[in-house]
C-alpha positions as CSV (number, residue, x, y, z in Angstrom):
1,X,-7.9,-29.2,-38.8
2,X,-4.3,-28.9,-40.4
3,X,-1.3,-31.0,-39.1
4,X,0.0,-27.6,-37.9
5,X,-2.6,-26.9,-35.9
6,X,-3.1,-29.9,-34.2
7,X,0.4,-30.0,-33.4
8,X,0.3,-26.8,-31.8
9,X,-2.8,-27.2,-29.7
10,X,-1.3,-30.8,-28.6
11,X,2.0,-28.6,-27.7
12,X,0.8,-25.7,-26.3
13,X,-2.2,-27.2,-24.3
14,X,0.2,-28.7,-22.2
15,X,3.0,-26.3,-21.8
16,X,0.7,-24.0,-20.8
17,X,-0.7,-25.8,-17.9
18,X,2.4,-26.6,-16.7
19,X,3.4,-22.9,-16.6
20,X,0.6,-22.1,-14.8
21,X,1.2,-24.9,-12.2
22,X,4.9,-23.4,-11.9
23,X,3.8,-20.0,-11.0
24,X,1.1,-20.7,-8.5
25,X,3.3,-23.1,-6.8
26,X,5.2,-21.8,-3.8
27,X,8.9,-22.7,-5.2
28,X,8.4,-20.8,-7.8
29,X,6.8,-17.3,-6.5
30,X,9.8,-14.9,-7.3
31,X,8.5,-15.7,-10.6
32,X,5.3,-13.6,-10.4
33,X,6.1,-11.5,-8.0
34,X,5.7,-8.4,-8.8
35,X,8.9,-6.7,-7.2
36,X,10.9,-6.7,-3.9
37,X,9.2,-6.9,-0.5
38,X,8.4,-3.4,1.1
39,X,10.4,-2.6,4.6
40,X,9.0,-4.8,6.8
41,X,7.3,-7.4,5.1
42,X,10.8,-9.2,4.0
43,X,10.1,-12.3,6.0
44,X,6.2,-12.5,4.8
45,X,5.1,-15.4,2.6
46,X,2.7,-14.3,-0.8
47,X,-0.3,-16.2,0.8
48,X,-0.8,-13.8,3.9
49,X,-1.8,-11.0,1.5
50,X,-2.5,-12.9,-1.7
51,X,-5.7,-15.3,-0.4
52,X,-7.0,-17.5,-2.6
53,X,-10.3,-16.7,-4.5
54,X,-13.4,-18.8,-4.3
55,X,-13.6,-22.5,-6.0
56,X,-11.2,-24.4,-7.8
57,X,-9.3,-23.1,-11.0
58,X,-11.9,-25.2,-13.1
59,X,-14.8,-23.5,-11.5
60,X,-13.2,-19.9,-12.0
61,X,-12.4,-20.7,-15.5
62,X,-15.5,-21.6,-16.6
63,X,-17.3,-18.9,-14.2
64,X,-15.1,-16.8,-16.2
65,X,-16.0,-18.2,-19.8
66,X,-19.4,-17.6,-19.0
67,X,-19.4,-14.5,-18.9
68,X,-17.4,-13.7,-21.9
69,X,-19.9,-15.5,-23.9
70,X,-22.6,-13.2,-21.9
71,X,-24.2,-16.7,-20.1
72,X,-23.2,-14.8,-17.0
73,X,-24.0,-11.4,-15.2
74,X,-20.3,-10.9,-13.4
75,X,-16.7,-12.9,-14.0
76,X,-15.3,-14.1,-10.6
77,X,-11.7,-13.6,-9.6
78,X,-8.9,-16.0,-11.0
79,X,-6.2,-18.0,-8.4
80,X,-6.7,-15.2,-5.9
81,X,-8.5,-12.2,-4.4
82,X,-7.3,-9.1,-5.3
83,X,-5.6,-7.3,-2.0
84,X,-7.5,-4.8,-0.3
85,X,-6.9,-2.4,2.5
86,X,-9.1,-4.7,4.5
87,X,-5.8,-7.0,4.2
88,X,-3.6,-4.4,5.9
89,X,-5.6,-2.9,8.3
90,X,-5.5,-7.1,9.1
91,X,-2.1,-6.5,10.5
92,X,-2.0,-2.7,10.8
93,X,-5.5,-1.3,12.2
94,X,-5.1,0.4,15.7
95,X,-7.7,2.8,17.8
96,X,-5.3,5.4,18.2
97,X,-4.7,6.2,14.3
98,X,-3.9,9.6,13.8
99,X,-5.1,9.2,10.3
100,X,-7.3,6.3,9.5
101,X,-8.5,5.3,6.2
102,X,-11.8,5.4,7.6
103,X,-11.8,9.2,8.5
104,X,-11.0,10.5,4.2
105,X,-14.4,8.8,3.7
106,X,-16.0,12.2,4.6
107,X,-17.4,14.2,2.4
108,X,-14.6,17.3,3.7
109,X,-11.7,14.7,1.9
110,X,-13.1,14.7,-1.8
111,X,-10.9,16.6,-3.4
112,X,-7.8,15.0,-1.4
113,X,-9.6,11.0,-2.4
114,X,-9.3,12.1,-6.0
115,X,-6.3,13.8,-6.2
116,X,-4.2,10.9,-3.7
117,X,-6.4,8.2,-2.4
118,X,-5.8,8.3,1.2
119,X,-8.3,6.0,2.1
120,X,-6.2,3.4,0.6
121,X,-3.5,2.0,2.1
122,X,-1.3,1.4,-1.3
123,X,-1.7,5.3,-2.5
124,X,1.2,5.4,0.1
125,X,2.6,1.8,0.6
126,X,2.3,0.4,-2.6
127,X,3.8,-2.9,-2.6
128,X,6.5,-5.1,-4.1
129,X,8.6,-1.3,-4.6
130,X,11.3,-2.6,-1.8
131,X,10.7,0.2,0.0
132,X,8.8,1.7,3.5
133,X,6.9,4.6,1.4
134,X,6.0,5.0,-2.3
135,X,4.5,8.6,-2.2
136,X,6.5,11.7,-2.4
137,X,6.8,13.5,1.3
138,X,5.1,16.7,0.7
139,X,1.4,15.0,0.6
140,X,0.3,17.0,3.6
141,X,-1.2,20.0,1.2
142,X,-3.8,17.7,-0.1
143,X,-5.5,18.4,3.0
144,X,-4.0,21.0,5.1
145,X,-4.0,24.3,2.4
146,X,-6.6,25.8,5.5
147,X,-4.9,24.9,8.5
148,X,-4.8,27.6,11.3
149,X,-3.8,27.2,14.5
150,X,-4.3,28.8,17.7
151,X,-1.4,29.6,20.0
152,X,0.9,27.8,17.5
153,X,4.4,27.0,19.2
154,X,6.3,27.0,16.3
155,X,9.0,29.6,15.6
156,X,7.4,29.8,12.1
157,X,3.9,29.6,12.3
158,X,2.0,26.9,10.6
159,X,0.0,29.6,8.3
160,X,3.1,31.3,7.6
161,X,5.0,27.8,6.6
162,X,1.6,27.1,4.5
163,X,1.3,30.2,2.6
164,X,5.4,29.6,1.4
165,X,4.6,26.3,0.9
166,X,6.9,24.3,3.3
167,X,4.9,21.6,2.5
168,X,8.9,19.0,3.0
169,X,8.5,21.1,6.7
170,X,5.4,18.7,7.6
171,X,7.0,15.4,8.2
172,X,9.8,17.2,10.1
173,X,7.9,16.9,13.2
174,X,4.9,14.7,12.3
175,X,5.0,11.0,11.3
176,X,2.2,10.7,9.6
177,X,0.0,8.0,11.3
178,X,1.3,9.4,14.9
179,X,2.5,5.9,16.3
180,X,5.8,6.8,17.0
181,X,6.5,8.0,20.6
182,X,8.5,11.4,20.8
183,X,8.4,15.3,21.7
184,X,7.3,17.4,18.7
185,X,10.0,20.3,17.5
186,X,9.4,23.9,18.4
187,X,12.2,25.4,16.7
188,X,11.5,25.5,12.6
189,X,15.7,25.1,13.0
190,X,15.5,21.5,14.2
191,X,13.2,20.0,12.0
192,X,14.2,16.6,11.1
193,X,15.7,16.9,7.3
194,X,14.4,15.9,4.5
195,X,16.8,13.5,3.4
196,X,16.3,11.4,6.2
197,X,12.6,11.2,5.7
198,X,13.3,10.2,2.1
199,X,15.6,7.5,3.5
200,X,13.0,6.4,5.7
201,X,10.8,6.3,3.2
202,X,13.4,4.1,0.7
203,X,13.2,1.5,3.9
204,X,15.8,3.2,6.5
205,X,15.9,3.7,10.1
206,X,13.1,5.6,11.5
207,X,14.1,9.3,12.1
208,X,11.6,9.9,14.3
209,X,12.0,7.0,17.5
210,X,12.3,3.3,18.2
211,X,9.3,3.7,20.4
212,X,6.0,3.0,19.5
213,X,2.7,2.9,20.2
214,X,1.4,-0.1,18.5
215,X,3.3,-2.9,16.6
216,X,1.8,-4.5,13.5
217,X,0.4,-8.2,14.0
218,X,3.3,-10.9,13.6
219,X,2.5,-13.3,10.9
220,X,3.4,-16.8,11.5
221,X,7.1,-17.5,9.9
């Protein structure tokens, strides 16, 4: 081996290693992060979400190097599991769901689970964006092109707001997973507007009420 080389495994080995301790360590986690906190989750620490994967580093590495060599049918996960909806729902999960994940597992939601992904939580709340909601507001036609309704009590009937594709009208009286308490809008006129979903969205006050249902699970601080 040439002086050069040598000198750069000696070098780099150990730099490396060190870099590696530095990220995983807790001081130091702004430095993989990904991004901002969404609404919400400001106070959270990475490890409530981020759980760590199964054996040591070593073990994982080697698990890992196995299977690139083909000694091995499946690599394993490195430093952590991957996060899940199974982490949110964690926190998040309630009986009284007006749309949960579970429920775009039927066959009816095909089309909607390729086009958007609803039965994952991060289609919509994909993290580290510093923000509440990382979908664009008019989602609703995914799955509601067909929706009729007898005796609608809308000024503007839902077919009618459907077939001009109002799909910005939706949220104007629905919050999506129903956990906010609150009268629904008859008049089409009083809708709430669409810039104060979007700010909503960005992480602003809810425009829809301070009551609710169900709070998320408090993580310890």
């Amino acid at each position: 081996m040439k002086r050069a080389s040598r000198l750069g495994y000696l070098i780099g080995g150990p730099l490396s290693v060190v870099v590696l301790l530095l990220l995983l360590l807790p001081l130091f986690k702004e430095w993989s992060a990904l991004g901002p906190m969404n609404s919400g989750h400001e106070g959270m620490e990475c490890q409530y979400c981020h759980l760590p994967a199964t054996g040591t580093l070593r073990q994982q590495a080697q698990a890992n190097a196995r299977y690139l060599l083909g000694l091995r049918q499946e690599g394993v996960h490195f430093g952590h599991e991957p996060v899940t909806t199974a982490n949110c729902l964690a926190c998040h999960e309630r009986p009284d769901d007006v749309h949960p994940v579970f429920r775009f597992y039927e066959p009816r939601f095909a089309e909607a689970r390729a086009a958007i992904q609803p039965q994952d939580c991060v289609s919509c709340h994909r993290e580290h964006e510093g923000v509440r909601v990382t979908i664009e507001p008019t989602y609703c036609s995914n799955c509601h092109e067909d929706t009729v309704m007898k005796d609608d009590p809308l000024t503007i009937p839902h077919e009618a707001l459907i077939q001009q594709e109002r799909w910005d009208s939706c949220l104007g009286c629905h919050d999506f997973h129903g956990n906010h308490i609150m009268d629904l809008p008859t008049d089409v006129a009083t809708l709430i507007s669409m810039d104060d979903i979007r700010r909503y969205f960005d992480g602003g006050p809810s425009p829809y009420s301070d009551l609710r249902t169900h709070q998320a699970k408090k993580v310890p601080q």
